[in-house]
C-alpha positions in Angstrom: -23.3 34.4 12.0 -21.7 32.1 14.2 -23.6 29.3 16.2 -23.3 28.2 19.6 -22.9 25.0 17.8 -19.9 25.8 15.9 -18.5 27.7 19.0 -18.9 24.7 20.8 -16.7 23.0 18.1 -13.9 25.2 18.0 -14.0 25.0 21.7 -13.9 21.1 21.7 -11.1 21.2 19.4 -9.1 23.7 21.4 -9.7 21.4 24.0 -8.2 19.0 22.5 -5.2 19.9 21.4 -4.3 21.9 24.4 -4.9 18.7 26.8 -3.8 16.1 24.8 -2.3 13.0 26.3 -0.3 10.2 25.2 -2.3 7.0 24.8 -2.8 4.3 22.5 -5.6 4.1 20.2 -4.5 1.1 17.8 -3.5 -2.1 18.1 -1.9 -5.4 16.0 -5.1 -6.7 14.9 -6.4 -10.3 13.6 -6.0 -8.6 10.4 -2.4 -7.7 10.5 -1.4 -11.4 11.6 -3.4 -12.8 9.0 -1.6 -10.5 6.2 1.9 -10.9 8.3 1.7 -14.6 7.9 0.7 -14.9 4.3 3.5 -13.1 3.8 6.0 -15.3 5.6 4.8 -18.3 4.3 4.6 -17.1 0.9 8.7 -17.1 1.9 8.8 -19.9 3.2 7.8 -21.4 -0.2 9.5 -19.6 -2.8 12.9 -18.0 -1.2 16.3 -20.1 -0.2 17.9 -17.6 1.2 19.0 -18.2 4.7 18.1 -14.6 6.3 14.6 -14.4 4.7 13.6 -17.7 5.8 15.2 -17.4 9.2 12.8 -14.4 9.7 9.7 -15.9 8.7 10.3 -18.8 10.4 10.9 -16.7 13.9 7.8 -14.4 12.8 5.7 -17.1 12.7 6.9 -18.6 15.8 6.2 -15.3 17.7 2.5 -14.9 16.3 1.6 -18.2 16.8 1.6 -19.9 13.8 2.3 -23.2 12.3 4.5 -24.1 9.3 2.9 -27.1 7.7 5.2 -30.4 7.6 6.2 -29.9 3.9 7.6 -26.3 4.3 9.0 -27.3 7.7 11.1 -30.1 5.8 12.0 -28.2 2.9 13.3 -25.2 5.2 15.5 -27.2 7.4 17.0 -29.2 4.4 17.8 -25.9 3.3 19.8 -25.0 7.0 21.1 -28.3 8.0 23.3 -27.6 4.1 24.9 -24.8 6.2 28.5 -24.0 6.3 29.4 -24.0 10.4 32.5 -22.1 9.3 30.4 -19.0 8.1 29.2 -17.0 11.3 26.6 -15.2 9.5 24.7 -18.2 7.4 25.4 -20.6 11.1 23.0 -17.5 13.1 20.1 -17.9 10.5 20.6 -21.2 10.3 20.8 -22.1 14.2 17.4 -19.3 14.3 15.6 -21.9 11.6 16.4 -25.1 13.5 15.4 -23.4 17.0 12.1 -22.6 15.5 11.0 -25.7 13.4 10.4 -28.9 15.4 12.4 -31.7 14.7 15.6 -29.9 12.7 18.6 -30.6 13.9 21.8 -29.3 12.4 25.0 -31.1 12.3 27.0 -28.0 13.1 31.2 -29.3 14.9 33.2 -26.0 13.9 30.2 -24.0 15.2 31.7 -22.7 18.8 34.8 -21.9 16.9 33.0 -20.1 14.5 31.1 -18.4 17.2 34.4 -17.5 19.4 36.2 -16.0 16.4 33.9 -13.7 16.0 35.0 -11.5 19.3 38.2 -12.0 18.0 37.9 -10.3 14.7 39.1 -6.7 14.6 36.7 -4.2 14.6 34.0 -6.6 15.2 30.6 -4.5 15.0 27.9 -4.8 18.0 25.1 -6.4 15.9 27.6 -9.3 14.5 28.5 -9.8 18.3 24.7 -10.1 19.0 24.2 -12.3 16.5 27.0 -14.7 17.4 25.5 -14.8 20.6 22.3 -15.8 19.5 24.2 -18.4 17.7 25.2 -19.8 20.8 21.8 -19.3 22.6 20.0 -21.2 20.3 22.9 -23.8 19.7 23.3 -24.8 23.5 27.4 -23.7 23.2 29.1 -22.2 26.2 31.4 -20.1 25.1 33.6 -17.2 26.6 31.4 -14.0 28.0 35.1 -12.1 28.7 36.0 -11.8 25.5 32.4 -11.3 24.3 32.5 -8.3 26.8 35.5 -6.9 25.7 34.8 -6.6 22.4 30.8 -5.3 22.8 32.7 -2.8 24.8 35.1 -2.1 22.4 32.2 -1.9 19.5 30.1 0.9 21.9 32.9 3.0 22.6 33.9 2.9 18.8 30.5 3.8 17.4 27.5 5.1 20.4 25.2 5.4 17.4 21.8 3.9 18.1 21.9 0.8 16.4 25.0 -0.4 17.7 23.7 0.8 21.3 20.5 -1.3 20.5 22.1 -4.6 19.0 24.7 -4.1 22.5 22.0 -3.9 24.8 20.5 -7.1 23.1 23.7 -9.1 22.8 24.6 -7.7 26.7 21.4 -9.2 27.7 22.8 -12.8 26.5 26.0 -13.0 28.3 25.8 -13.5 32.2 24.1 -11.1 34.0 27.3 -9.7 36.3 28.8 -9.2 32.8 25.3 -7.7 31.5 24.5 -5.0 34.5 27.9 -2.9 33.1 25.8 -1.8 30.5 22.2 -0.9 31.8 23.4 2.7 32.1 23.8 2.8 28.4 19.8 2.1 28.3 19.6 6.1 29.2 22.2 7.2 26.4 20.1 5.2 24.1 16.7 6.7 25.0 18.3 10.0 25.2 19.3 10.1 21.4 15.6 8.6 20.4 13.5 11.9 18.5 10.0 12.6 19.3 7.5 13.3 16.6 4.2 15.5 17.2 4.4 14.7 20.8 3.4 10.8 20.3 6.0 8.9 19.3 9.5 7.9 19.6 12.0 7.0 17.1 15.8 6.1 16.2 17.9 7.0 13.0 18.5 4.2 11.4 15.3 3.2 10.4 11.8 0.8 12.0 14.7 -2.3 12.6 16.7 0.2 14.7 14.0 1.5 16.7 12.4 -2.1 17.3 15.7 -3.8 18.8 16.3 -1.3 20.7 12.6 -1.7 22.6 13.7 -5.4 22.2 17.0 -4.9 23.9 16.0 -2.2 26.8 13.4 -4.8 28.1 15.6 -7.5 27.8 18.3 -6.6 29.5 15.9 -5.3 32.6 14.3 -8.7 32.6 18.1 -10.3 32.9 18.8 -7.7 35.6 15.6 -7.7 37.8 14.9 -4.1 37.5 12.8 -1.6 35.8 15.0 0.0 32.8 15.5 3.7 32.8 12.4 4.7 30.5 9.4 6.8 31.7 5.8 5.5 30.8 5.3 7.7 28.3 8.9 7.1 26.4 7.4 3.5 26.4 3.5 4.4 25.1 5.5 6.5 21.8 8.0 3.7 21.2 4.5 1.7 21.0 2.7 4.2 18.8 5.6 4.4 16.7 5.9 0.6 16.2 2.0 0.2 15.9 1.9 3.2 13.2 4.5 1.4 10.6 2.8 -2.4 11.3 2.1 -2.1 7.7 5.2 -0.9 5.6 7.9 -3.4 6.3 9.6 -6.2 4.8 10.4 -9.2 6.3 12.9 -8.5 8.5 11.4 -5.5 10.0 8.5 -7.4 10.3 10.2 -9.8 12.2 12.1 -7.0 14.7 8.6 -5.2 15.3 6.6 -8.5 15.9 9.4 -9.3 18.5 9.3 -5.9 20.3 5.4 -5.8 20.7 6.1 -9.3 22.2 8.3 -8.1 24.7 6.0 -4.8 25.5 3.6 -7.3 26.3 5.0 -9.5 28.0 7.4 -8.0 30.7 7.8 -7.1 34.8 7.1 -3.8 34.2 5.7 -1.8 31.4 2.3 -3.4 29.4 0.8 -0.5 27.5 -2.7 -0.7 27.0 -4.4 -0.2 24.0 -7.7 1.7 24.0 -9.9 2.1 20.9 -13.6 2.9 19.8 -15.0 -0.2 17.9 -18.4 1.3 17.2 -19.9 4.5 15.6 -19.1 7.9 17.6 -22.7 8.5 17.6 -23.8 9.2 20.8 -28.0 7.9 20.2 -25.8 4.6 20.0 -24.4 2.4 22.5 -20.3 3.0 22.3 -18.0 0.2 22.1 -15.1 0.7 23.5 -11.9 -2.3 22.7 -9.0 -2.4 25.5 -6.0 -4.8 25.4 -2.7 -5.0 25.2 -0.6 -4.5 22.0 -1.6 -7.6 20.4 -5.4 -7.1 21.0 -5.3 -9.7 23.9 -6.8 -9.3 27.1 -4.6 -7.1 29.4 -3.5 -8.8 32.6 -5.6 -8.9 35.9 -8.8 -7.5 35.9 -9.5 -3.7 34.1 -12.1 -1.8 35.1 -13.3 0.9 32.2 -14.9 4.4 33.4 -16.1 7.1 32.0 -14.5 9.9 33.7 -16.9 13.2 31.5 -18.4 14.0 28.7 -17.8 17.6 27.6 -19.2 19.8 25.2 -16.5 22.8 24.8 -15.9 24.0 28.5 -19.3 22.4 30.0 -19.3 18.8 31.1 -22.4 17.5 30.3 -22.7 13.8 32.0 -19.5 12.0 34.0 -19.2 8.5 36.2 -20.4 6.0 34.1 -19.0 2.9 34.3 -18.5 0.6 30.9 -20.0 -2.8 31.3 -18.0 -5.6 29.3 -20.0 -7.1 26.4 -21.1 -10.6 27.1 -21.0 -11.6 24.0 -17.2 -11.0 23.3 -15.2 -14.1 24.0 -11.7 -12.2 24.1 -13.4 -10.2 27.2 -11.7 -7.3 25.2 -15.1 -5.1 24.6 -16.9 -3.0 26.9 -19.9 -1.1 26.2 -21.1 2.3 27.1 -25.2 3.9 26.7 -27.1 6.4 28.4 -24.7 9.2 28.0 -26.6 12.5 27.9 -25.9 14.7 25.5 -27.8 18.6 25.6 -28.0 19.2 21.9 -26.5 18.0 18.5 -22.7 18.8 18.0 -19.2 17.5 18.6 -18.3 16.0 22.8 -15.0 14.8 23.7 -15.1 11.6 25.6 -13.0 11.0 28.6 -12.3 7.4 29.6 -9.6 6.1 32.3 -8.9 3.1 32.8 -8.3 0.8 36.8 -6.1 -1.7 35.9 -5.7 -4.9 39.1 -2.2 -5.2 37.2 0.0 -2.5 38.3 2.3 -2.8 35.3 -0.6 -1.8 32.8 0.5 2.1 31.9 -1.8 4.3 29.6 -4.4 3.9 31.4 -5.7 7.9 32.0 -6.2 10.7 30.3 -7.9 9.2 27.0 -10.0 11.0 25.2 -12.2 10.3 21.9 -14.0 12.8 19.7 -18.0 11.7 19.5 -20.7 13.7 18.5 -24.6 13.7 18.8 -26.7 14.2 16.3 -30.5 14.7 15.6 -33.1 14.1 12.8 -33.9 17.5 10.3 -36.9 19.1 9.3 -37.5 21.6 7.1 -40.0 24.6 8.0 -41.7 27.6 6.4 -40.1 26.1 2.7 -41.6 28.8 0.1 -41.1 29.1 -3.8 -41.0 32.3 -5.9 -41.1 33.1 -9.0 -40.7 36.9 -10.1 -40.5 39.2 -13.1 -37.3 40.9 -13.7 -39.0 44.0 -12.4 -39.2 42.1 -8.8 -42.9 41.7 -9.1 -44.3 38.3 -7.7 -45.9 36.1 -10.3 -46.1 32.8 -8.3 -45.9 32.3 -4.5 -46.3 28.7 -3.2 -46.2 27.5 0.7 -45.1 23.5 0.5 -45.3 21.6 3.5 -42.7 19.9 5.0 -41.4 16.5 3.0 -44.6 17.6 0.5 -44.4 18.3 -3.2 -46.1 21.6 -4.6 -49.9 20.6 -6.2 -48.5 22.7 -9.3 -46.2 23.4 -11.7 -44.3 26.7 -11.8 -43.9 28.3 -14.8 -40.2 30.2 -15.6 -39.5 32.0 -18.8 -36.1 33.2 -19.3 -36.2 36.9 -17.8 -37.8 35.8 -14.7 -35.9 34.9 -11.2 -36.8 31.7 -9.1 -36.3 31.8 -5.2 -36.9 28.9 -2.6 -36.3 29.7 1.2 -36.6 27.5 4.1 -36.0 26.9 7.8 -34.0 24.1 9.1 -34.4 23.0 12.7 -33.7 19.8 14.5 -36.5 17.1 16.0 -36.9 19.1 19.1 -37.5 22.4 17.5 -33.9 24.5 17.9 -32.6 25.6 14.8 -29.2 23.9 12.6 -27.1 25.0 10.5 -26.5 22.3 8.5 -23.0 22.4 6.3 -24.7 21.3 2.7 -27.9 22.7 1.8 -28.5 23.2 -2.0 -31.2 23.1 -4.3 -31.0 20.6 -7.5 -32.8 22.0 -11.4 -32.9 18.2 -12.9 -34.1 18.3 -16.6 -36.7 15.5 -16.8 -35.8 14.6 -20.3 -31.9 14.4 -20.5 -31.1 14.2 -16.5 -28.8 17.0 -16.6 -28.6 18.6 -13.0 -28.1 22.2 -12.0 -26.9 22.5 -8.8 -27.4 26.3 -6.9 -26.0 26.4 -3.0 -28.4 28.0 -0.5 -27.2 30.7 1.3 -27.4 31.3 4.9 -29.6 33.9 6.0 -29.3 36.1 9.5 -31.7 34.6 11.3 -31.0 31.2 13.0 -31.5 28.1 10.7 -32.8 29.9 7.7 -31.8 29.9 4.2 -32.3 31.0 0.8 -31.7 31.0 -3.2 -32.2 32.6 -6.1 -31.7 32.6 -9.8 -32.0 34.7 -11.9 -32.1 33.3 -15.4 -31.4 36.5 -17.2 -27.6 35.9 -15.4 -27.7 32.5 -14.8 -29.4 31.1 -17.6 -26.2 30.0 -19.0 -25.6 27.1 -16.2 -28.6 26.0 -17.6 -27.0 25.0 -21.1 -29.9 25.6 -23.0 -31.7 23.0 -21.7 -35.5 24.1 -21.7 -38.3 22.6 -20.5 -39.9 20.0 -17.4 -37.5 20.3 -14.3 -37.6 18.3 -11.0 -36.9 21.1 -8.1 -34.5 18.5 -5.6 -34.1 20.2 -1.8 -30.5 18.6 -0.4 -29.7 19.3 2.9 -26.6 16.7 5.2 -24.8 17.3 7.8 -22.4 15.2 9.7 -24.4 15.9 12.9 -27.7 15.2 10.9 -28.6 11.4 11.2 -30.6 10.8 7.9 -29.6 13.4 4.5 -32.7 15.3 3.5 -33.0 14.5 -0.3 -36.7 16.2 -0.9 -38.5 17.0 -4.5 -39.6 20.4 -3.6 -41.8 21.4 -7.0 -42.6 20.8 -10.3 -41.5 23.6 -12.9 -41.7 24.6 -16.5 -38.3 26.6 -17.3 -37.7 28.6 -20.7 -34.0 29.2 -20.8 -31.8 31.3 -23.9 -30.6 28.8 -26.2 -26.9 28.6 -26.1 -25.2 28.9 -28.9 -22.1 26.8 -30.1 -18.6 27.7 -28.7 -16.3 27.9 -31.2 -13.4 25.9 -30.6 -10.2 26.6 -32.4 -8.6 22.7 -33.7 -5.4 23.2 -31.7 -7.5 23.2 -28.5 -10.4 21.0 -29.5 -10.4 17.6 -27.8 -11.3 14.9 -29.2 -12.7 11.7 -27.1 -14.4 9.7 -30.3 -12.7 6.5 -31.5 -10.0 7.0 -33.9 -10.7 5.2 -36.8 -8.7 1.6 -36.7 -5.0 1.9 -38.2 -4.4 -1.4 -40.8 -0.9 -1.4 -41.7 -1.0 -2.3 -45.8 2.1 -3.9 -47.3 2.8 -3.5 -51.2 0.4 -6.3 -52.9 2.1 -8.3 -55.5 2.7 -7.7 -59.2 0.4 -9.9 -61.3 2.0 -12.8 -62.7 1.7 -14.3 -66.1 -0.4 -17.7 -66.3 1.5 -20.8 -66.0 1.7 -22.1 -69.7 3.9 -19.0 -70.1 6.5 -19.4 -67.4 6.8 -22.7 -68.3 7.8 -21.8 -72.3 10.2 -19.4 -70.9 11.4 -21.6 -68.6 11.9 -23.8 -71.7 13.5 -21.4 -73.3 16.3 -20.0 -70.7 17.4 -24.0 -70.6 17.4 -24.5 -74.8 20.9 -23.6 -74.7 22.1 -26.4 -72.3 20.0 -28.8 -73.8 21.1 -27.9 -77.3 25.2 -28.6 -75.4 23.9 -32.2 -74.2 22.6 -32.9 -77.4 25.3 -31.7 -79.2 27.7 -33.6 -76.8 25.6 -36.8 -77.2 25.6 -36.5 -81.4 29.6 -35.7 -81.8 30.8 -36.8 -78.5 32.9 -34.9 -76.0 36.9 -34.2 -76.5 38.8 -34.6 -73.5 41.9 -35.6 -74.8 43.1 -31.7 -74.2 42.2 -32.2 -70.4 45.0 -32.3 -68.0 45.2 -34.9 -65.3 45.2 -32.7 -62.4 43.1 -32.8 -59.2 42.0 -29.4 -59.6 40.1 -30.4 -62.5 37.2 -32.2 -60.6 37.3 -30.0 -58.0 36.5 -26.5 -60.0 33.5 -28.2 -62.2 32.6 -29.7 -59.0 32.7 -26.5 -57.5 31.1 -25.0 -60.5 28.4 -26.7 -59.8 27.7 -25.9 -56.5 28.0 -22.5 -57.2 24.9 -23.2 -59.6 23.3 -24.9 -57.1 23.7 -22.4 -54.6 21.9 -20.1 -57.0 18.9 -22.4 -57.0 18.7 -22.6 -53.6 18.9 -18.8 -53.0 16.2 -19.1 -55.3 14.0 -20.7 -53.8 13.9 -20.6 -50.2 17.6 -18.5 -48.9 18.0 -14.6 -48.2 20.7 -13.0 -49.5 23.3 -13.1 -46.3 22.7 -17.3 -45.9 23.4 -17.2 -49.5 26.7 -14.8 -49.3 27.8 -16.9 -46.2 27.8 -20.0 -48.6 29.4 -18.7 -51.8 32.4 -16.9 -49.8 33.3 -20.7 -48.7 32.2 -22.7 -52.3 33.2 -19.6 -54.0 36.9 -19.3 -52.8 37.4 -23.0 -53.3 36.6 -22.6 -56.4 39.1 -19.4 -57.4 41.8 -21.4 -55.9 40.6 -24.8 -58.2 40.5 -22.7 -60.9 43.5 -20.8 -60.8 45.7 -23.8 -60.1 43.7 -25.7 -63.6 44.5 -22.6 -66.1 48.3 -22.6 -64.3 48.4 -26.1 -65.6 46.8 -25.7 -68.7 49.3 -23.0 -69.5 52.2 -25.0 -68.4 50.8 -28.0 -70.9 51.0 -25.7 -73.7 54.6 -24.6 -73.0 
C-alpha cells in the first residue's frame, strides 16, 4: 500500500529534478584555506625547485597568508640564484620576488630573455604568457608587436583550449588596443567547454586548463571595460566545477583554481553567490541558511534572503518569509529562518531567492533545498501471541505503549510467536516507518535474532511471526531467557523507538554440528609460533684431550728442531739464489694463511689470499729447483 506520504515523496523528487536550476551550494571554506596553506608551506620548507615554490608562494599571497621571515629568506635566496638567461626559471623566479617582501633579484639579461621568447619558432601561447608575466612582475617594457604576432601565430596554430586560455591571459597583459583583437576568441573558448549533468563546465586538458581560462576570460574583460561573452549560468558551472575539485589538486592547480575563484569574486560583472544550509533540514528547527561569495565572504552591497514557498509534492504549504541575519555571526554571512508550517511529517522542497543591492551578484533565484519534517512515534494496540502449531492461542498479552509485559511467555519449540502493533505519529495519523523489527536477545550469551515486521493493509499497522518449527534454526540452538526488543526509526521519526516489549522462555531444537570438510574449514585461531632451529653442535671432547692431540700433531716438528739443534743443520748444499728466502718465506705464509683461515677467515677471503702468496711461491720455487738442478750439472 502506498501512502500519501511516500506519494508526496516521489512527487517532491519529481519536482526536483524536472525544475532544477543552476546554483551554488558550496563554497571555499576556512577549512580548505587552512589545509591549502599547510600544504604550501610544507613547500615552502622542504622543496627547491623553482615552480613549486613559485606556486606556493603566489597561493599564499592570494589567500591571505603570511610566510614567516625564515622561509621568506630561504625562498628568495633560492630565486635571486636564478639564471636571467633561462626564460622559464626567470618567470618563477620574478613570481617569488613579486610575492615576498623585500626580495630583489639581480636579473640584467632579463628583457632579452623575455624578448627572445616571441622570437623563438613555434613559440607556444602559455610560454608567451609566462614571459609576459615575467615582465609584469619585473617592471620591463618590452615590445607588445611582436608579442602579438607571435600569440597570434600560437592560436591559429593550435585553437585547443589551453592555448586559447593561456592567450586570453597573456592578451590581457599587452596593451589593451593590442588585447581587444582577441576578445572574440573568449566565445570559441566557451563554445568548446563540455557540460556535465547540467551543472558544470569544463575543458580538456585537465582542472589547470579549465581555471586559466575563468582566469583569462575575466581578465581580459576587466582590461577591455566590457562584460565578456559568457552567460550567468556558463559562469555559475565554471564555479561549481572549480568548487567541486577544491580538494584533489596539487600545487599548481591549487594555485590556478585559488586564482580563478579570486577573480570570480572580485570583478565588474559576474560575483556568483554561494547559497548553503548550515543547520539540520529539520523543519521543528530554526534553518540556517550561509550566503557569500565563492570564498565564504560577505557578498557585495546589501542581500536580502526570502523565502519564496515551501512545497510538499504539488501543494505549497507556507511562502513569504523573509530570513533574518543571525546577530551573532560576525561575517554577516548567516541568516536564519523559523516558523515555517509544515502539514504533516515527510520530505518539503525549500525555495529561497535571493535580492542582491549589487547588481553583479548572479545565482541569486531559483534555489531550492530538500528539508523534511518529522514527528515523535508511538506505538498503539502492541499485542503478543503465542500459539500451538495447530493455531490454537495459548498466551495473549495487551502491553501498553513504552510498557513491558507483567509476565513471561513461555515458547517450546513447535509453537509460533506473533507481536503486532500500530505505529502513528504525536498527533494521531498513522506512519509508515522504513525499519520496524523485532529483536530475540538471549539473556545469557547476547546473541540477537533479528525478525523484520511486516506491513499490514491497514494504515500504520504491522506484524510478525515465527514459527519455531521453521525458524527455529536462526535461533542456533540457543535455548532459554530472551529479552523481546521492539525497533522501530525512520528518517522522518525524530527519536528511534528502541522498546523491551516482553519477557519470554524459548525452547528451541538443538542444532547439531555442521560438518565441515578440511579444505573448506577456516581457521581464525593462532597458529602456533614458528622457531626456526639451526643444527646444534657436535659435543666436543674436554680440553686435557685436545690439548694431548694438539701435542701430538706438532711432535713431529719439535722432534725436526731438536734434531736440528743436537746435529746441527747442513746448508752447505744451499744455493745462493734469491729465490731461496723468498719460497721458505713464502712457505711460511702459506702456513700461516692456514692458521688464519682457521681461526677467524671463510673460505673465499682465504682463496683470495693464497692465489696471491700462493703463485709467488710456484714461481720462487720453480726458479730454486731450476737452480738446484743446474748446480748439480
Amino acid at each position: 500500500v502506498i501512502t500519501m506520504r511516500v506519494v508526496g515523496l516521489i512527487a517532491t523528487l519529481i519536482a526536483c529534478a524536472t525544475a532544477e536550476k543552476i546554483f551554488l551550494s558550496s563554497y571555499w571554506s576556512a577549512a580548505d584555506t587552512k589545509r591549502i596553506s599547510e600544504s604550501f608551506q610544507n613547500v615552502l620548507s622542504s622543496k627547491d625547485d623553482l615552480s613549486s615554490l613559485h606556486y606556493a608562494t603566489s597561493g599564499l599571497r592570494l589567500l591571505g597568508q603570511k610566510v614567516d621571515d625564515a622561509k621568506s629568506k630561504r625562498v628568495c635566496a633560492l630565486a635571486q640564484k636564478v639564471n636571467d638567461k633561462d626564460a622559464d626559471a626567470l618567470f618563477h623566479a620574478a613570481s617569488i620576488a613579486g610575492d615576498l617582501s623585500s626580495c630583489a633579484l639581480t636579473t640584467p639579461s632579463a628583457k632579452t630573455t623575455v624578448e627572445a621568447v616571441a622570437k623563438e619558432v613555434d613559440v607556444n601561447s602559455e610560454r608567451l604568457f609566462d614571459a609576459l608575466t615575467t615582465a609584469d612582475r619585473l617592471n620591463l617594457k618590452i615590445d607588445d608587436t611582436s608579442f602579438d604576432k607571435a600569440l597570434t601565430a600560437a592560436i591559429t596554430k593550435d585553437a585547443s583550449p589551453k592555448s586559447l586560455s593561456n592567450a586570453l591571459a597573456a592578451a590581457s597583459l599587452l596593451e589593451k588596443s593590442i588585447g581587444a583583437k582577441y576578445v572574440s576568441k573568449i566565445g570559441s573558448l566557451v563554445e568548446q567547454a563540455d557540460e556535465v549533468d547540467g551543472k558544470y563546465l569544463q575543458l580538456d586538458g585537465g582542472l589547470s586548463v579549465t581555471a586559466t581560462a575563468v582566469y583569462g576570460i575575466f581578465q581580459l574583460a576587466h582590461q577591455q571595460g566590457k562584460a565578456p561573452a559568457i552567460t550567468k549560468d556558463q559562469v555559475l558551472q565554471f564555479s561549481n566545477h572549480l568548487l567541486s575539485r577544491r580538494q584533489v589538486f596539487a600545487d599548481r592547480a591549487a594555485y590556478n583554481v585559488i586564482r580563478a575563484i579570486g577573480v570570480l569574486i572580485n570583478n565588474g560583472y559576474f560575483v556568483p553567490a554561494s547559497v548553503s544550509l548550515e543547520s539540520s533540514v529539520d523543519l521543528s528547527k530554526s534553518l540556517r541558511l550561509h550566503v557569500s561569495n565563492l570564498f565564504g565572504a560577505a557578498l557585495p552591497g546589501a542581500v536580502t534572503v526570502r523565502v519564496e514557498k515551501l512545497t510538499f509534492g504539488e501543494t505549497v504549504v507556507d511562502s513569504a518569509k523573509t530570513a533574518t541575519k543571525v546577530a551573532s555571526d560576525s561575517s554577516s554571512t548567516l541568516f536564519e529562518v523559523s516558523g515555517l508550517a509544515a502539514k504533516e511529517a515527510g520530505h518539503y522542497i525549500l525555495h529561497v531567492a535571493l535580492e542582491a543591492a549589487d547588481k553583479k551578484v548572479i545565482g541569486t533565484s531559483s534555489i531550492s533545498f530538500p528539508v523534511k519534517a518529522t514527528s515523535e512515534a508511538t506505538v498503539e494496540g502492541l499485542e503478543v501471541v503465542v500459539a500451538d502449531r495447530d493455531g490454537k492461542i495459548q498466551k495473549k498479552q495487551s502491553i501498553a505503549s513504552f510498557a513491558r509485559a507483567p509476565s513471561a511467555f513461555t515458547v517450546d519449540s513447535s509453537s509460533t510467536i506473533g507481536v503486532s502493533f500500530t505505529v502513528k505519529s504525536k498527533d494521531g495519523s498513522a506512519l509508515r516507518p522504513h525499519q520496524a523489527f523485532v529483536i530475540f536477545e538471549h539473556v545469557e550469551s547476547g546473541e540477537e535474532v533479528v525478525f523484520i515486521a511486516d506491513a499490514q493493509k491497514t494504515e500504520g499497522a504491522y506484524k510478525m511471526d515465527v514459527n519455531l518449527v521453521k525458524e527455529g534454526k536462526d535461533f542456533g540452538g540457543h535455548s532459554g531467557g530472551y529479552r523481546l526488543r521492539l525497533v522501530i526509526g525512520d528518517s522522518l521519526i525524530r527519536t528511534t523507538l528502541n522498546w523491551i516489549i516482553a519477557d519470554a522462555t524459548i525452547t528451541v531444537p538443538a542444532v547439531s554440528a555442521e560438518v565441515v570438510r578440511k579444505s573448506e574449514k577456516v581457521d581464525y585461531s593462532v597458529l602456533p609460533s614458528i622457531t626456526h632451529m639451526f643444527r646444534q653442535p657436535e659435543k666436543r671432547p674436554p680440553g686435557l684431550i685436545s690439548d694431548a692431540f694438539t701435542l701430538i700433531a706438532l711432535a713431529p716438528i719439535l722432534i725436526l728442531v731438536f734434531l736440528w739443534a743436537r746435529i746441527g743443520v747442513n746448508l752447505s748444499a744451499m744455493p745462493t739464489s734469491i729465490y731461496v728466502p723468498i719460497f721458505h718465506v713464502g712457505l711460511a705464509a702459506l702456513f700461516t694463511l692456514y692458521f688464519v683461515f682457521w681461526l677467524q677467515l671463510n673460505m673465499f677471503e682465504t682463496l683470495k689470499y693464497m692465489a696471491v702468496i700462493g703463485g709467488v711461491v710456484f714461481i720462487a720455487g720453480h726458479r730454486l729447483l731450476r737452480t738446484m738442478a743446474e748446480a748439480r750439472k
